[in-house]
N, C-alpha and C positions, 0 to 999 in steps of 0.2 A: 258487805257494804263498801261500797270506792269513799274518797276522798276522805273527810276529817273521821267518822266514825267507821271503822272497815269491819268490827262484827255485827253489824244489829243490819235485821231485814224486817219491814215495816212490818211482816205479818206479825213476828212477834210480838208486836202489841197489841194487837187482836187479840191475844189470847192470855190478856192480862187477867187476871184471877176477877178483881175487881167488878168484870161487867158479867161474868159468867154469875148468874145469880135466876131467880125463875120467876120475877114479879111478873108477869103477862104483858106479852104486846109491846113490852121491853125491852130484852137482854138483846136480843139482834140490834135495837135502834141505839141501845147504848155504845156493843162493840161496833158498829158502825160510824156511829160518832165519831171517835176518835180518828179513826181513816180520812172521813168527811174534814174533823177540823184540817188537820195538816194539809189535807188538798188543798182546802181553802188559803193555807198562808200564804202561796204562791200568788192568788190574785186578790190579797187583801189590801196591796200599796195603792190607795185609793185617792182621788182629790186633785188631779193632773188634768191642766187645763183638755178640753174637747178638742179630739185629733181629726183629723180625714184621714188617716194613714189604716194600713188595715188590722184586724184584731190583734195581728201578730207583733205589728209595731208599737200597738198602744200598750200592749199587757209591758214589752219591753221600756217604754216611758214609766208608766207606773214603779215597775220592781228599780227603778234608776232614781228616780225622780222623790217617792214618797216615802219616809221611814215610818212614822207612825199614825195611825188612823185607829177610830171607834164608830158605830153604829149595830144596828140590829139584823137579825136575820129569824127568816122562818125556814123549815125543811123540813122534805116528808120524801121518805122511801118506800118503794116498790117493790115488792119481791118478784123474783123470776115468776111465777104464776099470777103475776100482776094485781096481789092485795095490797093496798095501801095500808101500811104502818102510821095509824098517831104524827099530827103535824106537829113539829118542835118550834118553840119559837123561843128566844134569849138576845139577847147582849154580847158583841165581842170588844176587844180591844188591842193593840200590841204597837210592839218599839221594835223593830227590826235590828235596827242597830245593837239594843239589849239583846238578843234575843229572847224576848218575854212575847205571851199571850196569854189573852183571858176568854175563853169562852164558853158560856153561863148560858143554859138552859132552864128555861124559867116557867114553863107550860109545855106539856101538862104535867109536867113531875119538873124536877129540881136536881140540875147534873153542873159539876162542875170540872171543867181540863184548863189546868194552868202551866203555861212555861214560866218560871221564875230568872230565865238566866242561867242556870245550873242543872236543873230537877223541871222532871215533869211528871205534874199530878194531876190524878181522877180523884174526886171527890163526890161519892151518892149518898147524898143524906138519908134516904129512907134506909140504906143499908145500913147508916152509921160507919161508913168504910170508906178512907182514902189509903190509895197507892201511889206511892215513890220509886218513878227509876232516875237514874242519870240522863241526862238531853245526850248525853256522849254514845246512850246504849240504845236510844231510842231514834236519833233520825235519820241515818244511814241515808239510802238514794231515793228514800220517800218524796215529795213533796215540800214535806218540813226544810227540805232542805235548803231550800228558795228563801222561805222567809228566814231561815233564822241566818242566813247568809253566808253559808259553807258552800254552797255550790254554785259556778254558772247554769243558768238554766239551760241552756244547751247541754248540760253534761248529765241533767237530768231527766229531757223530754225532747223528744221530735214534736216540731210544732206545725201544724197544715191549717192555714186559712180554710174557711168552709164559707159555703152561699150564706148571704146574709135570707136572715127567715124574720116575718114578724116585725120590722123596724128594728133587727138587730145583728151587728155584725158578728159573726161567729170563729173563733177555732176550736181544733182541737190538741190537746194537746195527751200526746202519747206514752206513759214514761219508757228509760230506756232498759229498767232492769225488770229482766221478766218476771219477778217473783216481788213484783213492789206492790202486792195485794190490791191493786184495782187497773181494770184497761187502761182506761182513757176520763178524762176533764174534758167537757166543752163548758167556752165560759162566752156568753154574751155581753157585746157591749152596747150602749145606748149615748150617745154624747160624751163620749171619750171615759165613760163608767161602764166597769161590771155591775152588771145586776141582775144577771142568773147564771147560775152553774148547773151540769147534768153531770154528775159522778158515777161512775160505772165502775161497779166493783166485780171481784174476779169471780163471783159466783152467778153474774146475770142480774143481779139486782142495780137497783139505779133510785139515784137521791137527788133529787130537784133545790135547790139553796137558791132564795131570793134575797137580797140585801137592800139596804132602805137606813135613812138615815144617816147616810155615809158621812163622817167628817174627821179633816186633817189638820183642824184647826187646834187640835187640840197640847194639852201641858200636863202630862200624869202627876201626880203625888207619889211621892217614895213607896206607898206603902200599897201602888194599885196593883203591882204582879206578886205579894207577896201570901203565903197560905199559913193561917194562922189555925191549927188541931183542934177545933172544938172539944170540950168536954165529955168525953163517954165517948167520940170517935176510935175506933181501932184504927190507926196509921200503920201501913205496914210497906217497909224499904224493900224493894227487891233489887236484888244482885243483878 
């Protein structure tokens, strides 16, 4: 990994113990999750007035401009032979500045990934199983790295305008470390808002994220990024 954290490569979190589990129609949408979220941090600085400038300049207003935002999102991934996976729909939230996030899968099953500031947890209630690693070990030249504010995003992605499609301006964005577990991000905008992403991960599959709801208006409570171990939960710290 370059910059604040130099060993951790995004894959390995994919291969967090926690989502390797066999409930059906699942385990792939889970460990894909977690790639998905941190993609997303990068264009979750939301709520910056409507630009004319191009996608590339607006994504740069937001990550400048916005520290914290909440709203909802839906997502559904496609496997390389083009089945579609179960659409996810939840709740995010996060503090940039903290570097906290919360995003809450809520239909059709119940997932939770929290940055606390310090610690990043998965939380699957049907397992009864939440995983802790360090933020230090986990965000390396992902994504994550955007939002929780360790990196310029130049040091993390080649960025290329693309044709506006649909009413909506388009980039993409590249990362620059070949083993960061996904191609490319295209994030659409609509009136100076993202409000679709197309994630494309290293193995051909691709995850559609729509957001809705977006607001910057907001003022957390102390206690919104924090993970409290439910009863008969097995918590387990990994090194």
């Amino acid at each position: 990994m370059d910059s604040l954290f130099p060993q951790f490569r995004w894959a390995s979190l994919l291969r967090m113990p926690l989502v390797h589990h066999c409930r059906k129609g699942t385990a792939y949408s889970a460990r894909f999750l977690g790639g998905a979220l941190l993609c997303l941090g990068a264009f979750f600085s939301l709520g910056a007035q409507a630009d004319s400038g191009s996608a590339s300049e607006q994504l740069r207003q937001f990550i400048s401009q916005v520290q914290q935002a909440q709203g909802e999102f839906s997502q559904q991934t496609t496997t390389v032979d083009g089945q579609a996976q179960p659409k996810q729909q939840g709740q995010f939230a996060f503090d940039r500045g903290q570097g906290q996030f919360r995003w809450q899968v809520l239909q059709p099953y119940e997932q939770l990934i929290l940055a606390d500031g310090k610690h990043l947890i998965q939380y699957d209630p049907d397992l009864s199983q939440a995983t802790q690693r360090g933020l230090e070990d986990t965000i390396g030249s992902s994504p994550a790295a955007i939002l929780f504010g360790t990196q310029q995003l130049d040091q993390g992605f080649d960025l290329e305008d693309r044709a506006s499609e649909q009413g909506l301006q388009w980039l993409r964005a590249t990362p620059t470390s070949a083993d960061a577990g996904f191609q490319a991000i295209d994030i659409g905008f609509e009136e100076g808002l993202p409000v679709q992403l197309i994630i494309k991960d290293g193995f051909g599959q691709q995850t559609v994220v729509e957001l809705s709801g977006l607001d910057t208006a907001v003022s957390f409570d102390d206690d919104e990024f924090n993970f409290v171990v439910p009863d008969g939960v097995d918590f387990i710290e990994l090194q």
